[in-house]
N, C-alpha and C positions, 0 to 999 in steps of 0.2 A: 504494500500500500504506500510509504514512505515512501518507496522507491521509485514508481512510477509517479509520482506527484514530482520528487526531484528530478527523474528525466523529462519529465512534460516540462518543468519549470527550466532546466538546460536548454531544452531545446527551444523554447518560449525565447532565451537569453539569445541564443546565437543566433537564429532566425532577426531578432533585434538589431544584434551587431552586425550582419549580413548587411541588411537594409541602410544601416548609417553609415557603414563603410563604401556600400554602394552610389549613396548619394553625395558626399564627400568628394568620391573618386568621379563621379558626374561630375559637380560643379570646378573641379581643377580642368577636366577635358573643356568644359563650355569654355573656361577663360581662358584658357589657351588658343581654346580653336576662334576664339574670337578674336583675340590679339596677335597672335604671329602666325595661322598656319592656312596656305592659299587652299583651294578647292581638294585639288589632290591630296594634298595632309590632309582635311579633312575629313575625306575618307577613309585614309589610315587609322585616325584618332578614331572613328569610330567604330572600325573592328578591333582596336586594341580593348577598347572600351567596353566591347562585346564578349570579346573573349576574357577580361577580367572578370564579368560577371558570370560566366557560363563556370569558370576556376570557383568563384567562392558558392555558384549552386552543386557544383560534383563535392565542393567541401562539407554544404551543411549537409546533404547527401548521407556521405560520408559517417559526417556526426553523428544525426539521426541515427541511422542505422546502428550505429556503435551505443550508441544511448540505448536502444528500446531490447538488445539482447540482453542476456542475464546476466552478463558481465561487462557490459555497456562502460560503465562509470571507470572501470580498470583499464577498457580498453583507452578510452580518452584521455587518459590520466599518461597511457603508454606515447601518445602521440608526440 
């Protein structure tokens, strides 16, 4: 019982940081891409941008999955 309330509550958390690290990592591409990078960078920027976000969904992924076995909390602690 404990346990799954603490893993719902982990993954509540990273899910969290996912999202604010997401938006962060948005707003430095926007200023950039608005200050120094012609059409073509822009393009790049936004597959860089793409595939950061695609990186921190195979992460929570990742997490998730490690969280909801029975030894979830050991394995994340392993990482």
């Amino acid at each position: 019982m404990l346990g799954d309330f603490l893993s719902s509550l982990l993954v509540l958390f990273i899910l969290g940081l996912m999202f604010t690290i997401s938006g962060a990592i948005n707003n430095i591409f926007q200023d950039l891409r608005n200050r120094y990078l012609d059409v073509h960078q822009k393009i790049y920027s936004d597959i860089a941008y793409l595939g950061i976000l695609f990186f921190l969904l195979i992460l929570f992924i990742f997490l998730y999955k490690g969280s909801t076995s029975s030894s979830g909390i050991r394995q994340i602690i392993k990482l």
